[in-house]
N, C-alpha and C positions, 0 to 999 in steps of 0.2 A: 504494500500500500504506500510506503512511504518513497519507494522509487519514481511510481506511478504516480504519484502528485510531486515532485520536486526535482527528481532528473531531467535535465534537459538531453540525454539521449537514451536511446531504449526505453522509453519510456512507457511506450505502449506494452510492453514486452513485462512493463512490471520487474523492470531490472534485468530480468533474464538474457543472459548472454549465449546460453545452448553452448554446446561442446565446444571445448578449448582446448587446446593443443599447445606442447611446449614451445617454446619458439613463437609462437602466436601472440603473446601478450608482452606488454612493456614489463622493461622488470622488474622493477617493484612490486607491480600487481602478479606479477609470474610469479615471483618468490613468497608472497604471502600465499597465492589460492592454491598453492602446490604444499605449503604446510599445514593447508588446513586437514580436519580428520573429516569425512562425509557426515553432515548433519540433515536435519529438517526442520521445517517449520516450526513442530510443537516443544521439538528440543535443540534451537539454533546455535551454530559455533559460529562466528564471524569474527572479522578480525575489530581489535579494539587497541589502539584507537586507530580510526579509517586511513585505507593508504593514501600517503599524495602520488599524483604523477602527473606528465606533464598533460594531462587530459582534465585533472580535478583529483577529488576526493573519492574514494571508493570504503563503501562497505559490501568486505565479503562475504558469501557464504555458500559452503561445497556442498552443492544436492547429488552429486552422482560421479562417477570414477568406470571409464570401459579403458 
């Protein structure tokens, strides 16, 4: 909800970035979403406090790992 009202990208998406690949992300956000452990919604792990990069601020959170 809270990406979905206040990100100005993905926003429709509700934050959701879909599958990520190494090498794919800037790396800060690389090296944070790749130490996180897979959560969920009713029990979220994200990163604290949000990454910067040169895109903005990011809060994480790993739903799924193939």
């Amino acid at each position: 909800e809270v990406a979905a009202q206040y990100s100005e990208d993905k926003a429709r998406q509700g934050g959701d970035l879909g599958w990520m690949t190494r090498g794919s992300m800037v790396g800060p956000f690389q090296e944070a979403a790749f130490a996180l452990p897979v959560s969920s919604m009713d029990k979220p792990v994200y990163t604290d406090p949000p990454v910067k990069t040169k895109f903005g601020y990011h809060i994480i959170m790993v739903e799924g790992r193939k």
